[in-house]
PLY file of the C-alpha trace (Angstrom):
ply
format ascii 1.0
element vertex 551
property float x
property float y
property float z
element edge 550
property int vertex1
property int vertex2
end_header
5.07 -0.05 18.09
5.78 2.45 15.12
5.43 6.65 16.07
5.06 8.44 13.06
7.44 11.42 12.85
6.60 14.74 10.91
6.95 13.34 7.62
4.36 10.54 8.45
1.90 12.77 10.05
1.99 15.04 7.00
1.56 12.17 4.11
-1.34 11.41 6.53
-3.19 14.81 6.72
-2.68 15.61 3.12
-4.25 12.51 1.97
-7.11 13.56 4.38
-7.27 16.82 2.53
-7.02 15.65 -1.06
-9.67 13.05 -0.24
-11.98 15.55 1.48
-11.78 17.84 -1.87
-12.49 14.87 -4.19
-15.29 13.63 -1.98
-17.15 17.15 -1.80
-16.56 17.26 -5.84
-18.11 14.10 -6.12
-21.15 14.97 -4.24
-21.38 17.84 -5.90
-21.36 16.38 -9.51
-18.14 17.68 -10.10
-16.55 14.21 -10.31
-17.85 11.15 -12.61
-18.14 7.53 -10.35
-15.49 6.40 -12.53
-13.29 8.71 -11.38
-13.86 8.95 -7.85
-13.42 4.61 -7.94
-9.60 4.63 -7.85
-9.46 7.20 -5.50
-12.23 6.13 -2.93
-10.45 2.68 -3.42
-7.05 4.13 -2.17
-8.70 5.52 0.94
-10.12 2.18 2.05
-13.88 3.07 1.23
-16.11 0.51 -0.44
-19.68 0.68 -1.59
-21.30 -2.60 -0.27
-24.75 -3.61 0.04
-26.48 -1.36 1.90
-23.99 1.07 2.43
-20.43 2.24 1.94
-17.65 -0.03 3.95
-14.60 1.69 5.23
-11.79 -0.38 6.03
-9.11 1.33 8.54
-5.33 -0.20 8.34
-4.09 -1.76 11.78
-0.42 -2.37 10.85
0.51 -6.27 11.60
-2.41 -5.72 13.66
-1.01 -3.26 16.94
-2.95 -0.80 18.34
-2.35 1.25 21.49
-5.16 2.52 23.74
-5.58 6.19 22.41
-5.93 4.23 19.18
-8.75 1.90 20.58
-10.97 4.90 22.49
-10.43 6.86 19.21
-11.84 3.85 17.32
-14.58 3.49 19.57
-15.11 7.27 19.02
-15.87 6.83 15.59
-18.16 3.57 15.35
-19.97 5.78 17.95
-20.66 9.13 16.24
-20.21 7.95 12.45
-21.41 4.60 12.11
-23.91 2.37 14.40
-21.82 1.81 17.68
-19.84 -1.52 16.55
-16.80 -2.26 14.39
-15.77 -5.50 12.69
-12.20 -6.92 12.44
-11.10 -8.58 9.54
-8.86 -11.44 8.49
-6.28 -9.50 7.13
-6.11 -8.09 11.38
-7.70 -4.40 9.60
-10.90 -2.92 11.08
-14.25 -2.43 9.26
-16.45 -0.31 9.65
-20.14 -1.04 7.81
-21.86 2.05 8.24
-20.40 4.91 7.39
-22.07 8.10 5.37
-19.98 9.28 2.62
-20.11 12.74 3.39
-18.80 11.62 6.97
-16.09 9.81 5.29
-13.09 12.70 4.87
-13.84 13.74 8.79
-13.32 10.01 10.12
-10.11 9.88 7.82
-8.97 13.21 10.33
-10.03 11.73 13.24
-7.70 8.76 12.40
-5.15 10.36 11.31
-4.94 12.50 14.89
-4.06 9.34 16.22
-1.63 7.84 13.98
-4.08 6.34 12.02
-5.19 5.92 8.15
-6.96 3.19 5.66
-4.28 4.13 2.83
-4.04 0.82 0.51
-6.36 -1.58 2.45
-8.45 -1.92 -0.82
-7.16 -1.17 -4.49
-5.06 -2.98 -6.94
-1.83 -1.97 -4.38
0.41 -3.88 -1.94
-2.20 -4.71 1.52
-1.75 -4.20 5.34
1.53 -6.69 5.89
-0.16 -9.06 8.45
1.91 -11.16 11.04
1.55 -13.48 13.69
-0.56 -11.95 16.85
1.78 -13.52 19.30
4.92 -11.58 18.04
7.89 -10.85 20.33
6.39 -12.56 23.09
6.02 -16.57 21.58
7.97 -19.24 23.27
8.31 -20.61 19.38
10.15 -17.66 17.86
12.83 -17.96 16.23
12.58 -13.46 15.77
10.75 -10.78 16.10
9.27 -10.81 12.59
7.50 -6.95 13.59
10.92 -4.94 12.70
10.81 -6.49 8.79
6.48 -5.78 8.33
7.64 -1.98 9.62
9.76 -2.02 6.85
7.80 -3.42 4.50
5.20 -1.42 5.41
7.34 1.81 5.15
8.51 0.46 1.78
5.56 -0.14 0.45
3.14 2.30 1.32
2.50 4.86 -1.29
4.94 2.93 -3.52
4.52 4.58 -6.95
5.66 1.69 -9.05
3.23 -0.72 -7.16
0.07 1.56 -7.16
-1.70 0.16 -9.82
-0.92 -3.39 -10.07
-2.82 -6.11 -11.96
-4.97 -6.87 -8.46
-4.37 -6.26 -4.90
-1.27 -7.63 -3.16
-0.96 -9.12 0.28
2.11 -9.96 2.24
2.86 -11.92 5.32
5.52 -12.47 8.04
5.91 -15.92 10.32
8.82 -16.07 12.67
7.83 -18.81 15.02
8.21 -22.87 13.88
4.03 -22.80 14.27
2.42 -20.75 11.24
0.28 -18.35 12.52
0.17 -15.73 9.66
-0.84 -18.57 7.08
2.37 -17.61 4.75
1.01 -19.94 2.32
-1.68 -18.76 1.48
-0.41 -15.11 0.27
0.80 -13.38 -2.51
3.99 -13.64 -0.51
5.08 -15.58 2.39
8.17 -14.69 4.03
9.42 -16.70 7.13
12.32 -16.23 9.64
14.95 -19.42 9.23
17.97 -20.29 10.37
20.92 -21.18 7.82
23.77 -23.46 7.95
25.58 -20.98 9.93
23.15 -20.04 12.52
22.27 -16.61 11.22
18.72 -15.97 10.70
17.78 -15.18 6.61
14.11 -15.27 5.22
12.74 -18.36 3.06
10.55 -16.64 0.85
7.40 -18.23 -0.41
5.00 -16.48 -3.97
1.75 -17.40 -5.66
-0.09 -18.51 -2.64
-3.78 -17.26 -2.71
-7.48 -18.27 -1.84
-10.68 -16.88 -4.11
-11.63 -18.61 -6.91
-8.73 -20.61 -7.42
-7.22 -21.33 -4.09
-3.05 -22.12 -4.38
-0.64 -22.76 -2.14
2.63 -21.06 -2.74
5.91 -22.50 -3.49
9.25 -21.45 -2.18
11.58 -19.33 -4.52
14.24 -18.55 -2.09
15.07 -20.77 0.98
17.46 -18.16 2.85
17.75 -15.12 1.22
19.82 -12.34 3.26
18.07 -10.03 5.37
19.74 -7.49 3.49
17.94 -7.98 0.64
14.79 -8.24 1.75
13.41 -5.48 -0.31
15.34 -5.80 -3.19
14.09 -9.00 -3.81
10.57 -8.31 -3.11
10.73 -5.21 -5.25
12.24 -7.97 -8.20
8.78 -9.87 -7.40
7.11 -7.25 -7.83
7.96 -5.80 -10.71
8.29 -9.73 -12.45
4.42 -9.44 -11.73
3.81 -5.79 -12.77
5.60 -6.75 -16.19
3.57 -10.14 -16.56
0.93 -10.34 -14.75
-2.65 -10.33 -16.60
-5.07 -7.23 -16.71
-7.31 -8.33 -19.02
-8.99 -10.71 -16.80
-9.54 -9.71 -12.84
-10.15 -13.47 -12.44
-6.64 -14.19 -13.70
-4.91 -11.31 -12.67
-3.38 -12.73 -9.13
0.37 -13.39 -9.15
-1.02 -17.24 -8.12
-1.81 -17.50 -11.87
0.75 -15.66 -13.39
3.48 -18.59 -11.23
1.40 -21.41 -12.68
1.43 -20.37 -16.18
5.27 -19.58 -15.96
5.90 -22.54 -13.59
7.73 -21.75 -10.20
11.66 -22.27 -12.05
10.63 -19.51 -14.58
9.50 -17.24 -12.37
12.51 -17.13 -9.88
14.58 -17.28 -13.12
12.52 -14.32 -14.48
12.77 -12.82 -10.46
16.80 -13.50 -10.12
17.20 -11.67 -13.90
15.75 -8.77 -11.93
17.36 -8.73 -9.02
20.55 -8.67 -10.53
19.98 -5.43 -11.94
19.08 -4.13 -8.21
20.83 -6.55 -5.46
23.18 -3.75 -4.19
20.95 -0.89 -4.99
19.28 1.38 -2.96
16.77 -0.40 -1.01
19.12 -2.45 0.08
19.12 -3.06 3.83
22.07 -1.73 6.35
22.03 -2.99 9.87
21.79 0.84 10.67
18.50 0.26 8.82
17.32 -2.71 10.54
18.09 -1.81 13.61
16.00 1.39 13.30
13.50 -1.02 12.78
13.83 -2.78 15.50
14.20 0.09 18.04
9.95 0.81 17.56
9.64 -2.77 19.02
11.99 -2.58 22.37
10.04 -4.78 25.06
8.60 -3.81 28.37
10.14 -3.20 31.40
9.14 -6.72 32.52
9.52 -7.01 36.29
11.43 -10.16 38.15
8.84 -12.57 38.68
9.14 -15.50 40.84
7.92 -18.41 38.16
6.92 -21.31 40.19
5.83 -19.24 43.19
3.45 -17.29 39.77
2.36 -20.42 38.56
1.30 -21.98 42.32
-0.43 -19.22 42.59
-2.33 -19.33 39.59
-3.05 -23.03 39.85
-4.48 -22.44 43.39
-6.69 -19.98 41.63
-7.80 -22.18 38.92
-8.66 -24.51 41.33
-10.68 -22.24 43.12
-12.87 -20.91 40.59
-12.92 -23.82 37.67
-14.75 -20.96 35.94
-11.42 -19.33 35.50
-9.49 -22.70 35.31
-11.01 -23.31 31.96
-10.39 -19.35 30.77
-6.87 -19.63 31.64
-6.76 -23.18 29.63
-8.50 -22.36 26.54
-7.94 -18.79 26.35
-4.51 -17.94 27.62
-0.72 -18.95 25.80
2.31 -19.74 27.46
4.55 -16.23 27.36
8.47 -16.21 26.98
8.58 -14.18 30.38
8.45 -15.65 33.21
5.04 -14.58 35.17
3.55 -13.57 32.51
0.53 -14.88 29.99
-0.73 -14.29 26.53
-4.63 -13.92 26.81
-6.61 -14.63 23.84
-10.21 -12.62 23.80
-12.67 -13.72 21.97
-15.13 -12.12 20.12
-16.81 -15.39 18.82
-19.76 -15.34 21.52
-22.49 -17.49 20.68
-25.65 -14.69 19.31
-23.06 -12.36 18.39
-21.36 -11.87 14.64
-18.09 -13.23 14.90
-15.36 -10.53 15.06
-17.87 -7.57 15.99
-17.10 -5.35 18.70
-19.33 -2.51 20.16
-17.97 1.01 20.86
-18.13 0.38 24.65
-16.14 -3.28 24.46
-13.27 -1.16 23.02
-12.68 1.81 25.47
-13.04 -1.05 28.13
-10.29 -3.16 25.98
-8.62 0.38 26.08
-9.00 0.54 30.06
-7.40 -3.38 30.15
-4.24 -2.81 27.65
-2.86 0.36 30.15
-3.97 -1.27 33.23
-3.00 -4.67 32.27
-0.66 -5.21 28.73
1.51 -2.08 28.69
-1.58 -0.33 26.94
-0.83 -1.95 23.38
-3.55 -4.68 22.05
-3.69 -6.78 18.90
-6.20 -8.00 15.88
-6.01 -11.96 14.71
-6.20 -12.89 12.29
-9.00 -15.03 13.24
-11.16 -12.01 13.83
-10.07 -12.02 18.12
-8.15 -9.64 19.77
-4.96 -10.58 22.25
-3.36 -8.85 25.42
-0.09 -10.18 24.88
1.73 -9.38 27.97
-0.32 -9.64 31.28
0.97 -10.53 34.52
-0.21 -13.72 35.75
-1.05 -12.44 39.20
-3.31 -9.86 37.02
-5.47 -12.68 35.09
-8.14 -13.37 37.35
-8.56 -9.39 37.93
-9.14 -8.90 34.04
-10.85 -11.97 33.24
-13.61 -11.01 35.91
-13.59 -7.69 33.83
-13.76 -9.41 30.62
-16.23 -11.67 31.51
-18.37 -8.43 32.45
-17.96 -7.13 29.04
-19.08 -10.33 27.48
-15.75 -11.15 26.25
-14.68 -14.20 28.31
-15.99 -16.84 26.04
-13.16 -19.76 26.69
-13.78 -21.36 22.85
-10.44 -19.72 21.40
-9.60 -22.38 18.70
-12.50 -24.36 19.15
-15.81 -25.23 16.82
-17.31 -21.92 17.67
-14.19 -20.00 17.66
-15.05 -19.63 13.59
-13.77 -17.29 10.97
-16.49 -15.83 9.19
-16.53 -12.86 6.64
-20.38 -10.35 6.89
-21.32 -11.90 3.50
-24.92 -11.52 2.22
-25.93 -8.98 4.71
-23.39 -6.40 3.86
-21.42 -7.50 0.74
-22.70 -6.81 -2.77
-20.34 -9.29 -4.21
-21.80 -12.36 -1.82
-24.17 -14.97 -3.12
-24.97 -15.88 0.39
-25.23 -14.64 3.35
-22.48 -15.94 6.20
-23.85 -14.44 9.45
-27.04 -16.68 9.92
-25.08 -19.46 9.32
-22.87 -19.19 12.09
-25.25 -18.21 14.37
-26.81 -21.46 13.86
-23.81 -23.41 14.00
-23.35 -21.21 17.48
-26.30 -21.99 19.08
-26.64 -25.77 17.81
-23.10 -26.50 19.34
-23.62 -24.46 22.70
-22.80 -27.38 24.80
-18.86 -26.48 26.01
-18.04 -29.88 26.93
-19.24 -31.30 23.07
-16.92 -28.59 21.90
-13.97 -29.49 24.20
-14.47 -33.23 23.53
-13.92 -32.55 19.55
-10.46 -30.67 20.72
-9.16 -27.51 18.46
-11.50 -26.96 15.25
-10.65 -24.39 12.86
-14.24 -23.57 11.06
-14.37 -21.09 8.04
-17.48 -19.62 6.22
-17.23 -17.39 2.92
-20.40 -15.86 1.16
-19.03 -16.35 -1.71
-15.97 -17.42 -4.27
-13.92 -14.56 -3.06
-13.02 -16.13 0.14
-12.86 -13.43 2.52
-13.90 -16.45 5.17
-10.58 -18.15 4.11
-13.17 -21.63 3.36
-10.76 -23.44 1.90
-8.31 -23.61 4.53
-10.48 -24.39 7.37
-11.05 -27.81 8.67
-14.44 -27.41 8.29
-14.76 -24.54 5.29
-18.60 -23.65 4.57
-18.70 -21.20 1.37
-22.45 -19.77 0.45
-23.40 -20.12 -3.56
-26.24 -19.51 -5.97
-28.81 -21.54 -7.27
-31.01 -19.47 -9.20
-31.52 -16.84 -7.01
-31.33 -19.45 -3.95
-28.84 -19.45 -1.22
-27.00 -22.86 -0.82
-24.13 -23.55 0.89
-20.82 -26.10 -0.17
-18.90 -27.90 2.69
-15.67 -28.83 1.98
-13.11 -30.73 4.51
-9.67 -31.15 4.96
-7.98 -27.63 4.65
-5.25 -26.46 6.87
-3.49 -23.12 7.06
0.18 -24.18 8.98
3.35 -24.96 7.46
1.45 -28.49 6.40
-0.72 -26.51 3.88
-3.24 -27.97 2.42
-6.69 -26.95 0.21
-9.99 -28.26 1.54
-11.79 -30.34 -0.29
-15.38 -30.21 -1.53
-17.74 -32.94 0.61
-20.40 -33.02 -2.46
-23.39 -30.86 -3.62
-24.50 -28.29 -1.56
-27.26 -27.92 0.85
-29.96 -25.17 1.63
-29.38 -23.25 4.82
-31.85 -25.22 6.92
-29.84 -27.72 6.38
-26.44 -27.00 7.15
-26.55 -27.79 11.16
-26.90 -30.81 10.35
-24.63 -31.40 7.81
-21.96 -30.17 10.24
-23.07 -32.83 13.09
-23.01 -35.14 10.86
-19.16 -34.87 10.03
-18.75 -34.31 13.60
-19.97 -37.58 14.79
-18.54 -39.13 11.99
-15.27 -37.66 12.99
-16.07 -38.71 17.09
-16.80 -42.69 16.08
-13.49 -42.61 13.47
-11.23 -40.88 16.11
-8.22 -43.17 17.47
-6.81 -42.31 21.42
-6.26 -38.22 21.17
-6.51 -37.55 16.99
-7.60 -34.45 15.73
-10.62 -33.91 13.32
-7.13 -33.22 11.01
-5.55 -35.81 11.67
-8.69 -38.56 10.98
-9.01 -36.93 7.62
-5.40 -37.31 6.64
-5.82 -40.86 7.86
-9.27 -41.81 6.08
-10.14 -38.76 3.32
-13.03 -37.54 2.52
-14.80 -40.94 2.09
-16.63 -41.57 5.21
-17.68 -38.02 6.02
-19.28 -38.13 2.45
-20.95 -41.45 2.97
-22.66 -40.31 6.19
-23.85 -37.00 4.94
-25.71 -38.05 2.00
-26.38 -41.32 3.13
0 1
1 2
2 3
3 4
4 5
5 6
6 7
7 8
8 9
9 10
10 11
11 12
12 13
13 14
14 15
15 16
16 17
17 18
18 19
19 20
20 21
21 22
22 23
23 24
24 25
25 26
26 27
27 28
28 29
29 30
30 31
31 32
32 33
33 34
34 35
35 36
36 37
37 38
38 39
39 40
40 41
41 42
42 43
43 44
44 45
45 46
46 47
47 48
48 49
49 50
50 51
51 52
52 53
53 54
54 55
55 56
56 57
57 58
58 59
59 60
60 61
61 62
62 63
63 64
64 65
65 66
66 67
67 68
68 69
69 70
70 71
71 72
72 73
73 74
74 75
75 76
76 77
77 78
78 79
79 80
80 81
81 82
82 83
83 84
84 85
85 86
86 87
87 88
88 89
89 90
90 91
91 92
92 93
93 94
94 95
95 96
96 97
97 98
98 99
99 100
100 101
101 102
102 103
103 104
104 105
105 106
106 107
107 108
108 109
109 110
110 111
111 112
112 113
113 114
114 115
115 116
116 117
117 118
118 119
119 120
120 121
121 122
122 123
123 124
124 125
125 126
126 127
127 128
128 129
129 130
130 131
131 132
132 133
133 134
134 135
135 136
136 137
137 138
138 139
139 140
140 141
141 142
142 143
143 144
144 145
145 146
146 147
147 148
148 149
149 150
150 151
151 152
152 153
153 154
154 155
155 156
156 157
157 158
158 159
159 160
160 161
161 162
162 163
163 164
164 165
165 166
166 167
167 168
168 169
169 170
170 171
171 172
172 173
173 174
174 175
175 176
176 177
177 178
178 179
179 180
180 181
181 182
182 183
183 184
184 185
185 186
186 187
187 188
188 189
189 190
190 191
191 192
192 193
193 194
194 195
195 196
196 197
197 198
198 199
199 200
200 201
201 202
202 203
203 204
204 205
205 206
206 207
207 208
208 209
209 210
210 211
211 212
212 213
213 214
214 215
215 216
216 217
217 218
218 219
219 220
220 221
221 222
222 223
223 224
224 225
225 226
226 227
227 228
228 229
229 230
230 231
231 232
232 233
233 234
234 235
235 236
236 237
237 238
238 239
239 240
240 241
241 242
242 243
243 244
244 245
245 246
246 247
247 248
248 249
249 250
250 251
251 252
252 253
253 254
254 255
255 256
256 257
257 258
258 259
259 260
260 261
261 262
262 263
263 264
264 265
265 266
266 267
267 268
268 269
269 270
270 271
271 272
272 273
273 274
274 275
275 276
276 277
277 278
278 279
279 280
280 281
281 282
282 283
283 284
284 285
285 286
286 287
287 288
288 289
289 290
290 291
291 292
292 293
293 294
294 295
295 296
296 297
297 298
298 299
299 300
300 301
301 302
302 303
303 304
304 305
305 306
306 307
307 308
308 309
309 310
310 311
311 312
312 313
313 314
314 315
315 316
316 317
317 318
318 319
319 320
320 321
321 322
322 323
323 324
324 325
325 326
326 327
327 328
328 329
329 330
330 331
331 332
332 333
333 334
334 335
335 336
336 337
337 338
338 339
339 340
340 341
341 342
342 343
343 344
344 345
345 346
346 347
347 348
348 349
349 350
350 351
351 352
352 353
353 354
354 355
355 356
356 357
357 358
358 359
359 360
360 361
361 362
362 363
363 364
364 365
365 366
366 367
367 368
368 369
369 370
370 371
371 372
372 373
373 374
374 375
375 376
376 377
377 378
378 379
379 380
380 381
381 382
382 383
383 384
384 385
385 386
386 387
387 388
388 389
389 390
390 391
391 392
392 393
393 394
394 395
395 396
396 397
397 398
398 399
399 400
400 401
401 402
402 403
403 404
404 405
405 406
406 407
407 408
408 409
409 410
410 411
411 412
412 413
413 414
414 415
415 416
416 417
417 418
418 419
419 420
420 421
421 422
422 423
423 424
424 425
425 426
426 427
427 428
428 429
429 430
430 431
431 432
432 433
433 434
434 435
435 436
436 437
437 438
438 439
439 440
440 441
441 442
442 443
443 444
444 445
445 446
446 447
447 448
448 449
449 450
450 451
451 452
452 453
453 454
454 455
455 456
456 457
457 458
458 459
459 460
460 461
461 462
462 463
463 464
464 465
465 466
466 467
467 468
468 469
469 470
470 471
471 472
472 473
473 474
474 475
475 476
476 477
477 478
478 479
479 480
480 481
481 482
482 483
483 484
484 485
485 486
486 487
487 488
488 489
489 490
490 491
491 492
492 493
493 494
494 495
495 496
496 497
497 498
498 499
499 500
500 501
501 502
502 503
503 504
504 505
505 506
506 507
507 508
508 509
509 510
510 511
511 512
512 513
513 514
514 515
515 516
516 517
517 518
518 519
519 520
520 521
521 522
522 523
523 524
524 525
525 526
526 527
527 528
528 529
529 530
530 531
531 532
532 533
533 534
534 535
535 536
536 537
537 538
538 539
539 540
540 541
541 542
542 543
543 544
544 545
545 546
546 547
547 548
548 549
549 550
């Protein structure tokens, strides 16, 4: 992963020290709100609810163990023992105390930390897939090209004040696992006519109020020019893009009204002007890149004696058999494993973890994963490169800690976002909801029967849940004053993109249990041989699912 040299460190600390300054001349009157808005903004604080939120950046979502006991550190002495990791593979925390604020910015930064641009009208934490370098479906290492992005981005003066916030993603494997659709831009890792690896680039994706999928612009664009021509995006959108109207600011909207040949046309007039500029990318350059990411001294491992020997345990304790199956990915090294951990168990807020789950996760990634660990963006975390002689040894320690529940990619495997009980911009609240949904589908072998199950729940238009791409997207509305809550069906966040659509009128809270077995037995009786719940949708619609629920 990316060490920050003695530039970094310094950017780092004197942010720390500007913000502590403007936070002690707020608090002391010194400072109007409006003032301190922007600049709380660019430090990743939020006032929510109840109290203010501080989001903490997790570049394409790698931390290393001093990282993880530093973060557990914090949720410990400044907040209420527990963090919260979001969609966009960041971490949360819900309770901080303003005053407390500039002295948890230090304590990140003494660890090669920050939460510089994960809120504002600014470019977002690049996001990735969480299986990156080690996925038997890569085509590259996309992890080199978010550094730079991240490096080129950060701090960017020309793109510090955009029309609304700005989120980029990275896919280099043939499954989508970063959702490049659904941003403001997708880039993906392709091969061209000639073998050499170039980017298709992808803009106006989006979710919130009006959720778009993006459209291509650029189907193999040099690596060379990587920046250049996202800078030419960007500054298409800075030019055009609306700011009198937060609800039609989003470059989504600004591609739609131009339609998609404009824009590239608008795009390619700049990028002429800066194609061989400065930002352009040498090899020297790329390679740099690369060097943060060199691999682990992986040792020889025998592969069929590794996986006899991890059958034989499997079949020993079916306990672990069925970790190892839901929870664990194939690994491009031989004797090795991917291991999934979920933080979806059923009573607990999905992607919540306590102070002492992450010094233990700390413990695991030196003793187990070459002491690095990742965020999902499904709100899980991932050990990406255990030994599979090791998994039985850190599952029993896992399973300890609570965090063995085998339901990755299942029905209770869901993407939620805190909603009501945290967020002042949610109409509903999304927690209660999916602890019902948890504890009325309990019953493993139900769960495993319906196969892989992507369920998303928002609290509101805003889509932090990511609603409309889930299978099954729940999103939490108003009816004068009253929490009710929309399903829609159909959604999908691969490569085969597609917006959910909305099942009918919504439903009170009580009510939404049943509303979801419903379309679950509905989906069980339609089923053909080994379908998914996708698949019978794409084969049927929407038609029967809405016939049996308001039957």
């Amino acid at each position: 992963m990316y060490i920050y040299d003695e530039y970094d460190q310094k950017i780092v600390d004197q942010r720390v020290s500007q913000f502590r300054d403007q936070t002690r001349r707020f608090l002391a009157g010194e400072l109007a709100e409006e003032a301190f808005l922007p600049l709380r903004l660019q430090n990743g604080l939020y006032v929510q609810r109840l109290a203010p939120m501080l989001r903490i950046a997790v570049p394409y979502g790698l931390l290393n163990s001093t990282q993880l006991r530093k973060l557990a550190e914090i949720t410990r002495c400044y907040d209420k023992g527990y963090a919260h990791i979001s969609t966009r593979q960041n971490i949360q925390l819900n309770w901080p105390k303003l005053e407390d604020v500039p002295d948890i910015l230090g304590d990140l930064a003494s660890v090669q930390m920050h939460a510089i641009q994960t809120s504002g009208n600014c470019i977002r934490n690049t996001t990735t897939d969480q299986f990156a370098g080690v996925a038997t479906d890569e085509l590259e290492d996309p992890r080199p090209y978010c550094e730079i992005i991240r490096q080129w981005s950060t701090l960017h003066p020309e793109f510090a004040f955009l029309p609304r916030k700005f989120k980029i993603a990275v896919c280099g494997t043939r499954e989508d696992r970063a959702a490049i659709y659904y941003h403001d831009i997708g880039v993906e890792l392709v091969s061209n006519s000639a073998g050499e690896v170039c980017f298709k680039v992808i803009v106006g994706g989006g979710l919130g109020r009006t959720p778009v999928i993006g459209s291509v612009i650029h189907e193999g664009l040099e690596k060379k020019h990587l920046l250049t021509y996202l800078e030419s995006i960007l500054r298409v959108y800075n030019k055009h893009g609306r700011r009198d109207n937060k609800y039609k600011a989003r470059i989504k909207i600004l591609v739609r009204a131009m339609g998609v040949d404009s824009f590239r046309e608008a795009v390619e007039q700049e990028w002429a002007a800066v194609k061989d500029g400065p930002t352009t990318l040498t090899e020297q350059e790329i390679d740099r890149a690369r060097s943060f990411f060199i691999e682990p001294e992986y040792p020889a491992i025998d592969s069929e004696a590794a996986n006899t020997a991890l059958s034989e345990q499997c079949s020993r304790d079916p306990l672990f058999g069925n970790w190892v199956k839901r929870n664990t990915v194939d690994h491009r090294v031989a004797g090795h494993q991917i291991v999934n951990i979920s933080l979806k168990a059923t009573g607990y807020v999905p992607g919540d973890i306590t102070d002492r789950q992450l010094e233990l996760l700390a413990d695991l990634a030196d003793k187990y994963s070459y002491g690095e660990l990742r965020t999902t963006h499904q709100q899980n975390l991932v050990l990406a490169d255990v030994q599979q002689s090791e998994l039985y040894n850190l599952w029993q320690a896992l399973q300890a800690a609570g965090l063995a529940t085998a339901n990755i990619g299942y029905l209770t495997d869901m993407i939620c976002c805190p909603g009501g009980d945290y967020c002042s911009l949610a109409n509903a609240k999304s927690i209660p909801i999916a602890e019902a949904l948890q504890s009325r589908f309990d019953d493993m072998d139900y769960m495993y029967d319906l196969g892989p199950l992507e369920l998303n729940i928002s609290g509101c238009m805003n889509a932090c849940g990511h609603h409309h791409i889930g299978q099954i997207g729940i999103l939490g509305v108003d009816k004068k004053g009253q929490e009710f809550y929309q399903i829609c069906l159909g959604g999908s966040q691969s490569k085969d993109a597609a917006i959910a659509k909305i099942l009918g009128p919504s439903f009170k809270p009580e009510d939404v249990p049943d509303v979801i077995d419903k379309v679950l037995s509905t989906y069980v009786e339609l089923r053909e041989s080994e379908e998914s719940f996708l698949d019978v949708y794409k084969r049927l619609g929407i038609a029967p699912f809405k016939e049996r629920v308001y039957a």
